[in-house]
HTML snippet that shows the backbone in 3Dmol.js (N, CA, C, O; Angstrom):
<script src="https://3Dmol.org/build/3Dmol-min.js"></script>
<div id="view" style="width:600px;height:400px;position:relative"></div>
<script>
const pdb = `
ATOM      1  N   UNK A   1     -24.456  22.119  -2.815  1.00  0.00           N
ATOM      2  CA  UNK A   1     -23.459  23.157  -2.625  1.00  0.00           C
ATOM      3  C   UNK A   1     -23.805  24.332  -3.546  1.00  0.00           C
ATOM      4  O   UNK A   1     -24.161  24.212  -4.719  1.00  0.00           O
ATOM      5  N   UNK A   2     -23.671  25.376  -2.937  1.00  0.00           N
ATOM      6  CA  UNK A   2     -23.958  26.477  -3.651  1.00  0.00           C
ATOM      7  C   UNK A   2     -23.154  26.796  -4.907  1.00  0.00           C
ATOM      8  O   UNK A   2     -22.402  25.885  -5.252  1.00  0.00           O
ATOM      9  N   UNK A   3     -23.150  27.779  -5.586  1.00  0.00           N
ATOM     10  CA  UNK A   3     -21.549  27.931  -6.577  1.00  0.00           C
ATOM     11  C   UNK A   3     -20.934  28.624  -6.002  1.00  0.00           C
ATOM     12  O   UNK A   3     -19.800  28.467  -6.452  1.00  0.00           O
ATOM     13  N   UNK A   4     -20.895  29.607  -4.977  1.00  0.00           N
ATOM     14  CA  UNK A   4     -19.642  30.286  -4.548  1.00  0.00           C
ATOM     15  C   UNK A   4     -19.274  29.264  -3.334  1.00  0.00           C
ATOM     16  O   UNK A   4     -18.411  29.418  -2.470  1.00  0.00           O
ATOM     17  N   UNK A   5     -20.054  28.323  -3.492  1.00  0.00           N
ATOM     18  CA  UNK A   5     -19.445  27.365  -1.884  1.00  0.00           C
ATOM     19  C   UNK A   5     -18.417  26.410  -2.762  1.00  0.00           C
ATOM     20  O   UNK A   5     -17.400  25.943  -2.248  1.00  0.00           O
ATOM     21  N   UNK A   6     -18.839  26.136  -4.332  1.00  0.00           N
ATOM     22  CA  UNK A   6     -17.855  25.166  -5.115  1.00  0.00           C
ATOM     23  C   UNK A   6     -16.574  25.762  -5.846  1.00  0.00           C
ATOM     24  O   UNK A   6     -15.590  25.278  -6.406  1.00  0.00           O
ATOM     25  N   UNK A   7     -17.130  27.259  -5.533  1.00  0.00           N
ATOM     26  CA  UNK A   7     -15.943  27.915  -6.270  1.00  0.00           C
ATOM     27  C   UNK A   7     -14.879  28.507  -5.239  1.00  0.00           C
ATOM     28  O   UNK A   7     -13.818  29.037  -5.567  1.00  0.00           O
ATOM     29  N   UNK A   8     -15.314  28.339  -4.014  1.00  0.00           N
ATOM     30  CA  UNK A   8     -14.841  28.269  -2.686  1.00  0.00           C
ATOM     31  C   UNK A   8     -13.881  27.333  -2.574  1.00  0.00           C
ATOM     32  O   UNK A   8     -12.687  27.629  -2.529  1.00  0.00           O
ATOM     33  N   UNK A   9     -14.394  25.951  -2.513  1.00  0.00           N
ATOM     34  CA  UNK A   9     -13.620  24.913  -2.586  1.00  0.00           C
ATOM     35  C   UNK A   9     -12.712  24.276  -3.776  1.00  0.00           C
ATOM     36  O   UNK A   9     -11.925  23.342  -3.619  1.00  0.00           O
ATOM     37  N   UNK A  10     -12.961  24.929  -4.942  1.00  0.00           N
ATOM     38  CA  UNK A  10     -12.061  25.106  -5.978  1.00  0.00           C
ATOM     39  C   UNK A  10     -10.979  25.746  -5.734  1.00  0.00           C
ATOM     40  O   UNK A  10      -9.802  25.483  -5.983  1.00  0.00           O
ATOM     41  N   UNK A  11     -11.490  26.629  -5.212  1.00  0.00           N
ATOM     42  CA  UNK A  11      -9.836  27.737  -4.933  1.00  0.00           C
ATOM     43  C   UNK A  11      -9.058  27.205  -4.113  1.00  0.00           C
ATOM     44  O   UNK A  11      -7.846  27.400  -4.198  1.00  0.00           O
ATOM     45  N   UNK A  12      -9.712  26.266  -2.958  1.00  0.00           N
ATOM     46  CA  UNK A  12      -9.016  25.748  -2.054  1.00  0.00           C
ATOM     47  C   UNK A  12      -8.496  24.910  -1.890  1.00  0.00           C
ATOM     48  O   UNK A  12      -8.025  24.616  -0.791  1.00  0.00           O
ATOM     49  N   UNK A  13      -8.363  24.033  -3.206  1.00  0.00           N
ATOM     50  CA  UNK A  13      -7.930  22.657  -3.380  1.00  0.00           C
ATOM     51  C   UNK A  13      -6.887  22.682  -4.315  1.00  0.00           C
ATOM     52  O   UNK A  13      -6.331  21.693  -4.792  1.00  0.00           O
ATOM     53  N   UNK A  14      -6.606  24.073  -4.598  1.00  0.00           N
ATOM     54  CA  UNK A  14      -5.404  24.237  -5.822  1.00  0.00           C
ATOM     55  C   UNK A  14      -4.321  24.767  -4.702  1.00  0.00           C
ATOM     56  O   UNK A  14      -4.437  25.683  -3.888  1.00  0.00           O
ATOM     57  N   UNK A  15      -2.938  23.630  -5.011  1.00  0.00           N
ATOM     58  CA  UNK A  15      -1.594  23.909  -4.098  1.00  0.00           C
ATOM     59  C   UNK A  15      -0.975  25.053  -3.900  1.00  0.00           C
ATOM     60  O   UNK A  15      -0.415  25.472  -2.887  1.00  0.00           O
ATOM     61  N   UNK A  16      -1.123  25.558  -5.002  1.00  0.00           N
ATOM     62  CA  UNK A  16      -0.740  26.992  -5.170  1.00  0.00           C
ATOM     63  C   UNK A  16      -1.683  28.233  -4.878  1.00  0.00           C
ATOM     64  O   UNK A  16      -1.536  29.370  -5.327  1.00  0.00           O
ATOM     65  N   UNK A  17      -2.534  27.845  -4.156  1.00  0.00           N
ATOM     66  CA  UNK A  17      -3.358  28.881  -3.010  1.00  0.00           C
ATOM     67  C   UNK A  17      -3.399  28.915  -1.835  1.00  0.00           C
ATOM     68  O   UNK A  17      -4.326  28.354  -1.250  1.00  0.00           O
ATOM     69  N   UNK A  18      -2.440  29.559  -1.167  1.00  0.00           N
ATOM     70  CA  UNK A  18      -2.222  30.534   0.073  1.00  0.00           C
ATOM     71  C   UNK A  18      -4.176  30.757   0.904  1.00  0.00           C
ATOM     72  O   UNK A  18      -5.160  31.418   0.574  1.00  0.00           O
ATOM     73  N   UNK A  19      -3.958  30.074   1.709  1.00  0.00           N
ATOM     74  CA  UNK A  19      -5.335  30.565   2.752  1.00  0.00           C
ATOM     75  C   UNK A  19      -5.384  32.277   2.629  1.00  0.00           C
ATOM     76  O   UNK A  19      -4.496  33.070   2.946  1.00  0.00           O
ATOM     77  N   UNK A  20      -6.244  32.457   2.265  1.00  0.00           N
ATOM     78  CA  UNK A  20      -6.918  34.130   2.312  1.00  0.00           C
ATOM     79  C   UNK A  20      -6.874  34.755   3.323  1.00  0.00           C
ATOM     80  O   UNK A  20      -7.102  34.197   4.397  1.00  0.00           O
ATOM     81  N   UNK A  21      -6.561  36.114   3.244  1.00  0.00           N
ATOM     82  CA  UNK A  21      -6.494  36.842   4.953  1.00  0.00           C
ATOM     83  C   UNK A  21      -7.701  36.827   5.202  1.00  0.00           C
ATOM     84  O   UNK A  21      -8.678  36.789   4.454  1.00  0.00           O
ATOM     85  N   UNK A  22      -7.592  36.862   6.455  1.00  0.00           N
ATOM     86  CA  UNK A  22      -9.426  37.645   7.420  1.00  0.00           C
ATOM     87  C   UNK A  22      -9.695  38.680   6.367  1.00  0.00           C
ATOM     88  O   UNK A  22      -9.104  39.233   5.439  1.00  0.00           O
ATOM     89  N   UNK A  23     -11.164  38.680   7.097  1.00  0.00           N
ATOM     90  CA  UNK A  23     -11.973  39.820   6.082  1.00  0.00           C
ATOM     91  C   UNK A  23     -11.725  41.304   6.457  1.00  0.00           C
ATOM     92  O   UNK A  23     -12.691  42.046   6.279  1.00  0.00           O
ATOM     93  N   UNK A  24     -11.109  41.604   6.722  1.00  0.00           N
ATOM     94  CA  UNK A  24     -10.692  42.932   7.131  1.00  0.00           C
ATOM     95  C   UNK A  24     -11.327  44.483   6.707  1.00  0.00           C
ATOM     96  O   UNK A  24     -11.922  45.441   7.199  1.00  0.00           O
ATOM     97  N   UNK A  25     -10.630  43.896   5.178  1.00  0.00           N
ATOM     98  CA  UNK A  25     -11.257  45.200   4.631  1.00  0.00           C
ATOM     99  C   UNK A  25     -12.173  44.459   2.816  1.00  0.00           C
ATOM    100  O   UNK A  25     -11.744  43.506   2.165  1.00  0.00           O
ATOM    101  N   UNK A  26     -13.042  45.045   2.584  1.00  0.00           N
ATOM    102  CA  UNK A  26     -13.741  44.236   1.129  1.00  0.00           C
ATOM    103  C   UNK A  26     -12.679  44.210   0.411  1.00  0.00           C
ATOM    104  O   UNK A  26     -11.762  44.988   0.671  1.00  0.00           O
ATOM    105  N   UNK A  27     -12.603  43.441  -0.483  1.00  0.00           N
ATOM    106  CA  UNK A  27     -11.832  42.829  -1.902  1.00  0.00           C
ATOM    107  C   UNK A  27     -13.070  43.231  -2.909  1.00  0.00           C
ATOM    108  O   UNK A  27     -14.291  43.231  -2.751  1.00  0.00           O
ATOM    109  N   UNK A  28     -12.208  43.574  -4.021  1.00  0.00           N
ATOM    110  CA  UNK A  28     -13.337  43.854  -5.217  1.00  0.00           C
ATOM    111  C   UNK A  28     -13.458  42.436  -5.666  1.00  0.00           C
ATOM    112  O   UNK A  28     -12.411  41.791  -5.614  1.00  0.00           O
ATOM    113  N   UNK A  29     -14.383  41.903  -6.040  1.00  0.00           N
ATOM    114  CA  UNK A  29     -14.828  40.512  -6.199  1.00  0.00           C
ATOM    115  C   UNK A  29     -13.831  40.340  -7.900  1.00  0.00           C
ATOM    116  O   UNK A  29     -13.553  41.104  -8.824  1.00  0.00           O
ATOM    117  N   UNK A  30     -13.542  38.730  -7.531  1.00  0.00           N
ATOM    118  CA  UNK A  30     -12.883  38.147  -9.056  1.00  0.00           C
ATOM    119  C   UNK A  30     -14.069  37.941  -9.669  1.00  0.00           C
ATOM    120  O   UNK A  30     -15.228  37.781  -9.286  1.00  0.00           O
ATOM    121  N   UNK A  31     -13.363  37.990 -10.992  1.00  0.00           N
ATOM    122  CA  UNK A  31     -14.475  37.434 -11.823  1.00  0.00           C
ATOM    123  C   UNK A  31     -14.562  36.280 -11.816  1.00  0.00           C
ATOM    124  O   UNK A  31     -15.265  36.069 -12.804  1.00  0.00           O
ATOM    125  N   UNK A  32     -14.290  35.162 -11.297  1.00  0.00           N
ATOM    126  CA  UNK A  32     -14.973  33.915 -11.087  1.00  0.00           C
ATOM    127  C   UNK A  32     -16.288  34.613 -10.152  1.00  0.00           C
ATOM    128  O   UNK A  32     -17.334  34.883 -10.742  1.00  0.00           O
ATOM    129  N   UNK A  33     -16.185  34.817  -9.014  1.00  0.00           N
ATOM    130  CA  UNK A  33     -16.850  35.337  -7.290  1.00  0.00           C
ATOM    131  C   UNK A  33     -18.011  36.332  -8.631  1.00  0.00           C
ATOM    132  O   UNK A  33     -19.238  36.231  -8.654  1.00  0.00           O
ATOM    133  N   UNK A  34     -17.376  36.999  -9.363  1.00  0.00           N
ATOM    134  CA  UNK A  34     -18.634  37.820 -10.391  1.00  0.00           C
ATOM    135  C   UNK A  34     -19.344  37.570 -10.940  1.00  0.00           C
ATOM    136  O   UNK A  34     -20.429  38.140 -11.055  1.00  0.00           O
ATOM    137  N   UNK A  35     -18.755  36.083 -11.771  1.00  0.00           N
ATOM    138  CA  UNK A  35     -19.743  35.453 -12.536  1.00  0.00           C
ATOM    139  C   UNK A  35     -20.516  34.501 -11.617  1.00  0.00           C
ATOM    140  O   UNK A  35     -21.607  34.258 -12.134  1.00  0.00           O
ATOM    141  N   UNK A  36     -20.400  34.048 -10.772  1.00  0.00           N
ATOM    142  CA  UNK A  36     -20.804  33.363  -9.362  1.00  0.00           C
ATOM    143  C   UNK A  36     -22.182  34.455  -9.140  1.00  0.00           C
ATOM    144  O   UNK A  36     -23.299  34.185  -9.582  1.00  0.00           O
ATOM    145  N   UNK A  37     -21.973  35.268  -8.647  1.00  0.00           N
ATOM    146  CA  UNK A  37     -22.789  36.118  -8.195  1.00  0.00           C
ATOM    147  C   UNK A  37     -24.124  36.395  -8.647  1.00  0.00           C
ATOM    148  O   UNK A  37     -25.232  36.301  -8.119  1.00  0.00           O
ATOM    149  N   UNK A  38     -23.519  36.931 -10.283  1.00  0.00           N
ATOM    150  CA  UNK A  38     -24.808  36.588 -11.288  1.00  0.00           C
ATOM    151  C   UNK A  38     -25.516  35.764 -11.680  1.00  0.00           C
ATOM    152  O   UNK A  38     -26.665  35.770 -12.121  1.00  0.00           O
ATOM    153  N   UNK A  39     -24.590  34.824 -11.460  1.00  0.00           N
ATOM    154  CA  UNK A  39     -25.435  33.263 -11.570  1.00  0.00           C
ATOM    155  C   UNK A  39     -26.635  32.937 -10.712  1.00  0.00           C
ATOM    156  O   UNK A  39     -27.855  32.898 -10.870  1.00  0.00           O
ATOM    157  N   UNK A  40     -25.669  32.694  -9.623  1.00  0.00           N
ATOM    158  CA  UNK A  40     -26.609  32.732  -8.312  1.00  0.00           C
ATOM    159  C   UNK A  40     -28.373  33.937  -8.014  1.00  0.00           C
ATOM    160  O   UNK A  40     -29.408  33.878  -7.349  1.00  0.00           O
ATOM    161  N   UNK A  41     -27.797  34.751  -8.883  1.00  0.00           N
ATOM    162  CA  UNK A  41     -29.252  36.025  -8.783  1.00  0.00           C
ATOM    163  C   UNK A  41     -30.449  35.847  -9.519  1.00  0.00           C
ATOM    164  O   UNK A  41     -31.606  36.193  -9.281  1.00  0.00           O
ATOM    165  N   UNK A  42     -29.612  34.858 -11.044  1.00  0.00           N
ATOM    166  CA  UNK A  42     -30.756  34.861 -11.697  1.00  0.00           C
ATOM    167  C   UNK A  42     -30.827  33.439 -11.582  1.00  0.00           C
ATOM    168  O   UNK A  42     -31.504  32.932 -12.476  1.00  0.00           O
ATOM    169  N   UNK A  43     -30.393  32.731 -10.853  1.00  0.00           N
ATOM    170  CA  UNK A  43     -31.225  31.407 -11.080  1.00  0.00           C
ATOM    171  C   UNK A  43     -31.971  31.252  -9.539  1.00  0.00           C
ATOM    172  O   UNK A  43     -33.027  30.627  -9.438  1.00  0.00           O
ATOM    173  N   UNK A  44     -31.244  31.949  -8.234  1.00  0.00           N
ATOM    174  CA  UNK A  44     -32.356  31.549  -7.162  1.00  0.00           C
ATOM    175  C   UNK A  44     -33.164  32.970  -6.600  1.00  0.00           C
ATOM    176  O   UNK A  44     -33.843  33.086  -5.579  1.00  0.00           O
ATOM    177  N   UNK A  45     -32.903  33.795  -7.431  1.00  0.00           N
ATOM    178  CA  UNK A  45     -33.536  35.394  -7.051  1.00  0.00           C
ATOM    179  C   UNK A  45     -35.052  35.285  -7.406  1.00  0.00           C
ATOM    180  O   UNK A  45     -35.413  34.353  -8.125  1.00  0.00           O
ATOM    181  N   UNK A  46     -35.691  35.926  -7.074  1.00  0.00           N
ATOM    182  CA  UNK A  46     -36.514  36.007  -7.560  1.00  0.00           C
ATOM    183  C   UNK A  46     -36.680  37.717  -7.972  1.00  0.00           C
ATOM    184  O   UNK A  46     -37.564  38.556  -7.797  1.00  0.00           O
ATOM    185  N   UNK A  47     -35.555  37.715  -8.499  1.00  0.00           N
ATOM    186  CA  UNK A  47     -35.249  39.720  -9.056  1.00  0.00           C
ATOM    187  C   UNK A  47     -34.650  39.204 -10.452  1.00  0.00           C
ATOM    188  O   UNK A  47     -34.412  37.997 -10.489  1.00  0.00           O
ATOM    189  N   UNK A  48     -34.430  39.803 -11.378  1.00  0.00           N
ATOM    190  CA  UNK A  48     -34.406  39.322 -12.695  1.00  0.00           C
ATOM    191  C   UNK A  48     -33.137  40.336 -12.990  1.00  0.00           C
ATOM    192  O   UNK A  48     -33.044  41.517 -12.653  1.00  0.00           O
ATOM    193  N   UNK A  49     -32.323  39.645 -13.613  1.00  0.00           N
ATOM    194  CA  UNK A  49     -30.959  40.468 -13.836  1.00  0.00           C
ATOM    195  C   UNK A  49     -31.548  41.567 -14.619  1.00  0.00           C
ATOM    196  O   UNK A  49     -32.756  41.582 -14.855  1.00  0.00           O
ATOM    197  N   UNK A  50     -30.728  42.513 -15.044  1.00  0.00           N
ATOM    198  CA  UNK A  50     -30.796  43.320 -16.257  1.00  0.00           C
ATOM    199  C   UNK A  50     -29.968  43.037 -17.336  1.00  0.00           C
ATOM    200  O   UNK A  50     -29.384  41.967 -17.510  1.00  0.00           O
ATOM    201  N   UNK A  51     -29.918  44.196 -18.193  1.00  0.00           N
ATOM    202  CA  UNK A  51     -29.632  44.135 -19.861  1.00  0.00           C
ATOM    203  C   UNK A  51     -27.555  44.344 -19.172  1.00  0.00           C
ATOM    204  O   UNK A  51     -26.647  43.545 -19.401  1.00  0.00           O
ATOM    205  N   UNK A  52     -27.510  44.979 -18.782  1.00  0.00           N
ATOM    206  CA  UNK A  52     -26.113  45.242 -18.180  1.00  0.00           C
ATOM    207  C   UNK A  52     -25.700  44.036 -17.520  1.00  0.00           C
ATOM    208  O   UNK A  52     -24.580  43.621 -17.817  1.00  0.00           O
ATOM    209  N   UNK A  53     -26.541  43.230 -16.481  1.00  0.00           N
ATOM    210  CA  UNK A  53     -25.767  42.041 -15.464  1.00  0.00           C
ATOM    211  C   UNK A  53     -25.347  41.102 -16.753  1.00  0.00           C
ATOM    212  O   UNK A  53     -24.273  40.505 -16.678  1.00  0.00           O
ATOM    213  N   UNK A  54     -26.174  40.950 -17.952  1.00  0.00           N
ATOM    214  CA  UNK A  54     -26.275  39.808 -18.668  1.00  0.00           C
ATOM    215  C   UNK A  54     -25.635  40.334 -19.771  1.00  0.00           C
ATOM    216  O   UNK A  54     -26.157  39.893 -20.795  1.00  0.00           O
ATOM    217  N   UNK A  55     -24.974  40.883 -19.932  1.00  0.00           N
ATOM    218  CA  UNK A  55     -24.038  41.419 -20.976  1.00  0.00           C
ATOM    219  C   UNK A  55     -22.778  41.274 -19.871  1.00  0.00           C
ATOM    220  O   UNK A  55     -22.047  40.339 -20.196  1.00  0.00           O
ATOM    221  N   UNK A  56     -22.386  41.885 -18.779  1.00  0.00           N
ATOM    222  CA  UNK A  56     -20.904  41.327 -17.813  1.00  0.00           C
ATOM    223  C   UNK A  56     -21.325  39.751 -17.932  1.00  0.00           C
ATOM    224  O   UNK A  56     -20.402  39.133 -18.462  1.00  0.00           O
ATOM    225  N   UNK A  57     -22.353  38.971 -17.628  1.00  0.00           N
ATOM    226  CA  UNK A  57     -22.286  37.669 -17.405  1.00  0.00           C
ATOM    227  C   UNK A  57     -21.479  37.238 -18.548  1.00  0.00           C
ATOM    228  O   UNK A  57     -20.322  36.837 -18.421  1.00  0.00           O
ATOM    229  N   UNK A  58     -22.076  37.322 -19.631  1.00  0.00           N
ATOM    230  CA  UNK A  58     -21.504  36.872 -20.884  1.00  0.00           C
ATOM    231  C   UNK A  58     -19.874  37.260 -21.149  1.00  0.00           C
ATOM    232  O   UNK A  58     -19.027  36.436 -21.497  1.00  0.00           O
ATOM    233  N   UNK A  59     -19.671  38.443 -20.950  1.00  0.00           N
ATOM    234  CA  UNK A  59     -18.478  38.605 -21.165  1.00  0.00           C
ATOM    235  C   UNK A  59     -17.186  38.263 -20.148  1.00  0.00           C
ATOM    236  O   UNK A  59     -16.058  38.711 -20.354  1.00  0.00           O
ATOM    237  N   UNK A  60     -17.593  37.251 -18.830  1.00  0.00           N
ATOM    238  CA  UNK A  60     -16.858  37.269 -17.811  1.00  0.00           C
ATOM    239  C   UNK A  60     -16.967  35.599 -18.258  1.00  0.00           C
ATOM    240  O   UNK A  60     -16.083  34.834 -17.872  1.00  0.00           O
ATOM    241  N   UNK A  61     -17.972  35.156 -18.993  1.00  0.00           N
ATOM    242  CA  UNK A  61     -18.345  33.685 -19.318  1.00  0.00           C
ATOM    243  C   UNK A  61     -17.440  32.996 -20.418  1.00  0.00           C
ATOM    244  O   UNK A  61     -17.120  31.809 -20.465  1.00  0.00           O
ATOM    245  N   UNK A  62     -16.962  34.440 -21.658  1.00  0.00           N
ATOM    246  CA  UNK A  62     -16.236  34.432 -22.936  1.00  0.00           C
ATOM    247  C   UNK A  62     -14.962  34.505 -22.101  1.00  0.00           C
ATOM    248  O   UNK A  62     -14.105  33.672 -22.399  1.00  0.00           O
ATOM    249  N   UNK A  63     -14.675  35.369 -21.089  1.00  0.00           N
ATOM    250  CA  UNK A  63     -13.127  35.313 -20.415  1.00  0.00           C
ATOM    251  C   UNK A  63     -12.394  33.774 -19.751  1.00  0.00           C
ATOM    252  O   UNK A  63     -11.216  33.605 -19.435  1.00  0.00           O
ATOM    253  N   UNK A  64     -13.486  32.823 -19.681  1.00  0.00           N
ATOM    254  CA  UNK A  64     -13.223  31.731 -19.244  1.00  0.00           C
ATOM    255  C   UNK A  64     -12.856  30.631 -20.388  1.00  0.00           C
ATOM    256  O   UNK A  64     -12.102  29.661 -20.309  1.00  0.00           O
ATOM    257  N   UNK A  65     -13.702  31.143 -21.567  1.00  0.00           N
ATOM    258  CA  UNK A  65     -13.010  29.931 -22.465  1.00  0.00           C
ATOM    259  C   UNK A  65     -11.458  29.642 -22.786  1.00  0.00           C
ATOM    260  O   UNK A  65     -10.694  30.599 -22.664  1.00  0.00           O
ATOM    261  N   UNK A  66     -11.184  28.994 -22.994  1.00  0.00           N
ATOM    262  CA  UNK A  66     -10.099  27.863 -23.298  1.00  0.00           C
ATOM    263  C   UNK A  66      -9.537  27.975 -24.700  1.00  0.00           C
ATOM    264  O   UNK A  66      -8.687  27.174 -25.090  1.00  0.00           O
TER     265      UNK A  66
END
`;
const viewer = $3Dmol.createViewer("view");
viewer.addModel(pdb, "pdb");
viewer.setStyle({}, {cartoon: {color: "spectrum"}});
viewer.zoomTo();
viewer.render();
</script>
């Protein structure tokens, strides 16, 4: 499973989440779907983040701690 396919099914397994409208119009991505994103670029890309993706990574990574 991919991570936005587990973070997909994360969202979807919590009671208190309402099925999502159709895609209608774009949504600015959450920062879960953000840090997902970056993840996904630099581990199956073969394009190499930058000094900027990996500075949001980190700081969307620090927004998750506990």
């Amino acid at each position: 499973m991919t991570v936005r396919g587990h973070l997909a099914a994360a969202v979807a397994a919590r009671p208190e989440t309402a099925p999502p409208p159709p895609e209608t119009a774009p949504r600015p991505p959450s920062p879960a779907a953000d840090i997902a994103a970056i993840y996904e670029l630099a581990r199956y890309s073969a394009h190499t983040i930058d000094a900027a993706q990996a500075r949001r990574f980190e700081g969307l990574a620090r927004s998750f701690e506990a």
